[in-house]
N, C-alpha and C positions, 0 to 999 in steps of 0.2 A: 504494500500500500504506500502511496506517495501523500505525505502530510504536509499543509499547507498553511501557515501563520500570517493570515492577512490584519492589517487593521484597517480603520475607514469601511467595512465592510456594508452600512446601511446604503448607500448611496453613492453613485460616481464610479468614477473606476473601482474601485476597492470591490463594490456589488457586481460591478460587471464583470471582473475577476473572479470572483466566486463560483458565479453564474456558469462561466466556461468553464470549471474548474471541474465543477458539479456534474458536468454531462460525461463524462469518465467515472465509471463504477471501479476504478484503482485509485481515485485520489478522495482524499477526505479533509474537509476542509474549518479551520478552529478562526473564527470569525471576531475581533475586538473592535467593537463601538457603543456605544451609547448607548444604539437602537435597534433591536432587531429587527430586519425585515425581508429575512430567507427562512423560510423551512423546509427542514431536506433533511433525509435518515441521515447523510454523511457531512452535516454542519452541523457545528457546535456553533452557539452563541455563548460570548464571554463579555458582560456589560461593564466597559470603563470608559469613563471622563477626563479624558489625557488633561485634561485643565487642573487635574484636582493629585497632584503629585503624591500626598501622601496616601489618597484613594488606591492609586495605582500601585502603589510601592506594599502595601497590603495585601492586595489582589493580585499581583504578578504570579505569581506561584504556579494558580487555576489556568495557566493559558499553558504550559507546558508537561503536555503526559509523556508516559515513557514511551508509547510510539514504539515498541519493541520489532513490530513487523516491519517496521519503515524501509522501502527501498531509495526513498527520498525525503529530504527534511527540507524545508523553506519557510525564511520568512520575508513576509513583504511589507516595510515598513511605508504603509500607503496613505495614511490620515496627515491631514494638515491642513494650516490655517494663513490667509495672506492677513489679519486682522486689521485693525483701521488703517484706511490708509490716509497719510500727511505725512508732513513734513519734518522730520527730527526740530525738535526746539519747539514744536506747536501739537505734541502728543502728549498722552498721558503717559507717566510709566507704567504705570500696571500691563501696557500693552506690549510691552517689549517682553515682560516674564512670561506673557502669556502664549503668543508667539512660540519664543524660544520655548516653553516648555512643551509644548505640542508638538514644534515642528523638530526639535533636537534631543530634549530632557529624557520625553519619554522613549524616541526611538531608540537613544541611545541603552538606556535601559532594559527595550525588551531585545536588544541588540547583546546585551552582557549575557544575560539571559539565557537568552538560546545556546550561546558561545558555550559558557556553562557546562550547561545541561547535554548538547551534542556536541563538540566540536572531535571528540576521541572517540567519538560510535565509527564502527569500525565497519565495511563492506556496505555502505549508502554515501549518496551524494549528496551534499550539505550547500546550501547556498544563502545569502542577504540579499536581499534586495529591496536599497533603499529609493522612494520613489522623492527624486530631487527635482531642480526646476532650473530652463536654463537661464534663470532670473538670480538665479544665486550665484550665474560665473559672468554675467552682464548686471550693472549694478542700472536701477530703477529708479526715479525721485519717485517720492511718496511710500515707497515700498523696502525702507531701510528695517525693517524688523524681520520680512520674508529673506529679502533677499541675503542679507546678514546668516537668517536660520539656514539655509538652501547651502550658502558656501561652507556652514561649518558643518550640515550632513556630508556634504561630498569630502570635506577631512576627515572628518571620523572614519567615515570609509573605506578612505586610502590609508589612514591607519592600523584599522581594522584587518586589513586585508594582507599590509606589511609583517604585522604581527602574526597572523595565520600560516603565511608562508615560514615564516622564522620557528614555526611551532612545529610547522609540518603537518598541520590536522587534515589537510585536502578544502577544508572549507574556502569557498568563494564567496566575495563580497563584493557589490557592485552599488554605485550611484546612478540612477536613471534618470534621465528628463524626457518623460512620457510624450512630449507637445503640449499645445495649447488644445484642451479638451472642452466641450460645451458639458460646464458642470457651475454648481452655485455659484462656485469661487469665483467662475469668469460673470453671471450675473450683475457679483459684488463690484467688480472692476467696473464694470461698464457703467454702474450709479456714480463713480466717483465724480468729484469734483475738479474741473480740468485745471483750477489752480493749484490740486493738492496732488495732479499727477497729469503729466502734459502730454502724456502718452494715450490718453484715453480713447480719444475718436477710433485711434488706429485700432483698438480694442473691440466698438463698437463696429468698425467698418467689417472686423472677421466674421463675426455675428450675420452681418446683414448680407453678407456677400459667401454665405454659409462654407467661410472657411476653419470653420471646429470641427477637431476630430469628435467621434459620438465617442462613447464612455466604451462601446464595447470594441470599434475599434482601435482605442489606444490598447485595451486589455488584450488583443490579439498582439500586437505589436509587444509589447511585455513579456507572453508568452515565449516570443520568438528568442529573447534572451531568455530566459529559465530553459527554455527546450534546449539551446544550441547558445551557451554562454560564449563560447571562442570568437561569436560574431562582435561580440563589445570592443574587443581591443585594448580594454585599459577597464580599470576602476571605474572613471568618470567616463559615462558615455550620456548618448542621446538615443531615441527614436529615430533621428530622422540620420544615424548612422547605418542601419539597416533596416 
């Protein structure tokens, strides 16, 4: 059986990943959000609030079984948030912890986690897959908290990944930037305020000129790295690499 750790799983990629995941009677899939909204023999739902740190740090434990039969281990660190967007010097703080804990705290976490728990299971192949943004390696006005979070996923990583080789576990870790997907997130962009981000139109013109990937095709595109990781080339890749 091929086991699968997604998070984000209500909505957006995260569901659409599931979804595909789920049509395979070899893989089984252990789901973390908020909100459930899969039912399926082979999905687990595991309700956490990456907002709520010590929530999480509580409940970590229940997202990792021993998986004994696993011919495959994965996790897809897929939930995130671009939260308000403005200007540094004209935000709240609270926004920056909040961000950063969602988008770095916790992945990193259930990133140790996993490491942990598999990275010495022996005859399976083990892989990360963190879902990054290529707004974290092009910097943003308005979007210094995202795109701040996004470049310190893609060092953890390459970190990550440094140290597994060094260990010798076989585990793979990767940074992805899935594309520009029609998902809330890009909703949120499109309301902003073109003083508090000057990029905006160009955001709504995707929209109108139906250049969004759907949620299910980036999930296919994702897959095509988990299926045949040697297409990546490196830690930090893109989508729009293969």
């Amino acid at each position: 059986m091929n086991y699968y750790i997604i998070t984000g799983t209500s909505r957006g990629l995260g569901k659409a990943l599931a979804e595909r995941l789920l049509k395979d009677d070899q893989n089984y899939v252990v789901g973390v959000s908020r909100n459930c909204t899969i039912h399926h023999a082979r999905y687990r739902h595991q309700p956490l609030d990456f907002s709520d740190i010590a929530g999480v740090e509580h409940n970590l434990h229940k997202i990792f079984g021993e998986f004994e039969n696993a011919k495959k281990l994965v996790l897809i660190n897929n939930a995130g948030v671009i939260g308000e967007i403005g200007y540094v010097g004209q935000s709240q703080n609270e926004h920056f912890e909040f961000v950063f804990d969602v988008n770095v705290i916790v992945p990193a976490m259930l990133m140790n986690m996993f490491l942990q728990s598999y990275q010495h299971r022996q005859n399976c192949q083990k892989l990360v897959v963190n879902i990054s943004s290529g707004a974290g390696r092009k910097a943003k006005d308005g979007w210094a908290a995202y795109c701040a979070s996004k470049a310190a996923l893609d060092m953890l990583s390459e970190t990550a990944q440094l140290e597994q080789e060094k260990l010798g576990t076989g585990v793979q870790v990767f940074s992805l930037a899935p594309g520009i997907i029609d998902t809330e997130m890009q909703e949120q962009i499109r309301e902003a305020d073109a003083e508090q981000f000057s990029g905006v139109q160009q955001f709504r013109d995707y929209k109108a000129k139906g250049e969004l990937a759907s949620p299910e095709a980036a999930a296919k595109k994702v897959m095509q790295l988990i299926e045949n990781p040697s297409i990546a080339g490196g830690v930090i890749s893109s989508v729009r690499d293969f």
